[in-house]
C-alpha positions in Angstrom: 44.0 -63.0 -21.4 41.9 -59.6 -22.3 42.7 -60.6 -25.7 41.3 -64.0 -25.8 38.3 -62.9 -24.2 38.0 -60.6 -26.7 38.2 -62.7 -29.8 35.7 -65.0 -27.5 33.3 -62.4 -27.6 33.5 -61.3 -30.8 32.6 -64.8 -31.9 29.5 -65.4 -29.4 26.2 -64.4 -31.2 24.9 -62.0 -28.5 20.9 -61.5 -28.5 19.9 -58.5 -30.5 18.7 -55.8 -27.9 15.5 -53.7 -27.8 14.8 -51.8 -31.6 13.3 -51.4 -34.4 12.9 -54.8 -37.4 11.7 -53.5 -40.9 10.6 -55.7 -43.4 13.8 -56.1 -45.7 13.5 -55.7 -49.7 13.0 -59.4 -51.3 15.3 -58.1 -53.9 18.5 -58.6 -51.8 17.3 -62.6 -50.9 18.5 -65.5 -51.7 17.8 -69.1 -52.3 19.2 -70.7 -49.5 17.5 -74.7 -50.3 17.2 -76.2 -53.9 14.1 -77.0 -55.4 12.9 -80.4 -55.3 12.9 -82.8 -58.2 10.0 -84.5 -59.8 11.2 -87.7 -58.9 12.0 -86.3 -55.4 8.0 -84.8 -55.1 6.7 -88.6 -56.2 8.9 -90.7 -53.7 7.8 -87.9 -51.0 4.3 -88.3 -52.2 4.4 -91.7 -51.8 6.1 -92.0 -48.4 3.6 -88.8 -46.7 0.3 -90.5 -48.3 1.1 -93.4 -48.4 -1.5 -96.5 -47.0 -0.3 -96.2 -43.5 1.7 -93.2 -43.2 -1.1 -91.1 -42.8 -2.4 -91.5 -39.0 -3.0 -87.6 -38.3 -4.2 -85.0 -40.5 -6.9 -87.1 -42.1 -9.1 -83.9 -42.9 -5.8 -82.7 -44.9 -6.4 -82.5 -48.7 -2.8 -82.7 -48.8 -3.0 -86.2 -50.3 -5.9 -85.8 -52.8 -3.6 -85.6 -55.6 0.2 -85.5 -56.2 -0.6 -82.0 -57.6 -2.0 -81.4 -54.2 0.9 -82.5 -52.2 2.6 -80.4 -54.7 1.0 -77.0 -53.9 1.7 -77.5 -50.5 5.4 -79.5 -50.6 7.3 -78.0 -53.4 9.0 -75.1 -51.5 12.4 -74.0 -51.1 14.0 -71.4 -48.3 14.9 -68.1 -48.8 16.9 -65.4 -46.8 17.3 -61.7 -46.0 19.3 -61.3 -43.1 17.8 -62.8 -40.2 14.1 -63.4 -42.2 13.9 -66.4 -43.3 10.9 -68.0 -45.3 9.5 -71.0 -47.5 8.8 -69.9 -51.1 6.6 -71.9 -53.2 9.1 -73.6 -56.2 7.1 -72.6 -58.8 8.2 -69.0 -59.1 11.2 -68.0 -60.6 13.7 -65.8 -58.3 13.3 -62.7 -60.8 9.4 -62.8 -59.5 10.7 -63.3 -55.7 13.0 -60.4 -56.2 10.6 -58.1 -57.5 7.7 -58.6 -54.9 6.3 -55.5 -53.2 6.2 -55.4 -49.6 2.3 -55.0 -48.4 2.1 -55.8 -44.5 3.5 -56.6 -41.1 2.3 -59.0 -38.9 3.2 -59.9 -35.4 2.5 -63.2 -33.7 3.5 -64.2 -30.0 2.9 -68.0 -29.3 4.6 -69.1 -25.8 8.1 -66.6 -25.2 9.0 -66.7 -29.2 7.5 -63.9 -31.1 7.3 -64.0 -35.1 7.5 -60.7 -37.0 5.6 -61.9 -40.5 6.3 -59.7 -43.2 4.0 -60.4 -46.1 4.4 -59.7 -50.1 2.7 -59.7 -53.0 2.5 -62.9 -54.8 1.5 -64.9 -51.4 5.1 -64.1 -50.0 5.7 -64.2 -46.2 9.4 -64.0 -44.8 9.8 -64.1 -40.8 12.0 -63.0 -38.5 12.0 -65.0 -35.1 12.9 -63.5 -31.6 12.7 -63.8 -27.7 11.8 -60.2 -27.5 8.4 -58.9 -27.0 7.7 -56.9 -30.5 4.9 -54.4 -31.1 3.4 -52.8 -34.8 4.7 -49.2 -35.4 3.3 -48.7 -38.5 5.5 -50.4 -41.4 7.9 -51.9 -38.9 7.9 -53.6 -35.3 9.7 -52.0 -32.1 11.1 -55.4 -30.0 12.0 -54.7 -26.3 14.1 -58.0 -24.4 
């Protein structure tokens, strides 16, 4: 019985108790979605700004232009641990893995806190929690 409990536990995903969250290193992330095809970015184009598919957001210049809906559509996710993040498809993973950490941001919206962790090259990765997170220089201290 112990035993079972045991491997029970060991298989729950407990919450992560007060600490410290650092901004990882974008050279250990990974690619986690595929980039979209062209075809894929027309049909979506089509379907999003389409004639009648567009009944909120009309101040969006997100349907300008399929190069528009481009800028803002063609992403992919990426990984480090638990940050997570949409990466525009247009640069290669050698330029993801080499961006340089440059800030930390943290955002509390309702009882979810974000810990944003920003690169160069337009790169943010996030790290989402329950816990109430504070700036210590470089990293955030998170108390449940």
């Amino acid at each position: 019985m112990i035993r079972r409990l045991a491997v029970f536990l060991s298989l729950v995903s407990l919450p992560a108790l007060a600490g410290e969250v650092l901004c990882p290193d974008l050279g250990a992330a990974v690619q986690v979605g595929s980039c979209a095809s062209e075809a894929e970015l027309k049909w979506g184009f089509t379907g999003y700004c389409g004639d009648n598919a567009r009944l909120y957001d009309k101040d969006d210049q997100i349907c300008l232009s399929p190069e528009n809906y481009n800028k803002v559509k063609d992403v992919s996710l990426w990984e480090v641990g638990e940050f997570q993040g949409y990466l525009h498809c247009s640069l290669s993973p050698a330029t993801v893995k080499a961006s340089k950490f440059q800030s930390l941001g943290i955002i509390r919206t309702g009882s979810m806190t974000r810990v944003v962790c920003s690169y160069d090259n337009g790169l943010d990765l996030t790290y989402r929690t329950k816990a109430v997170c504070a700036t210590q220089g470089d990293k955030a201290v998170c108390k449940d």
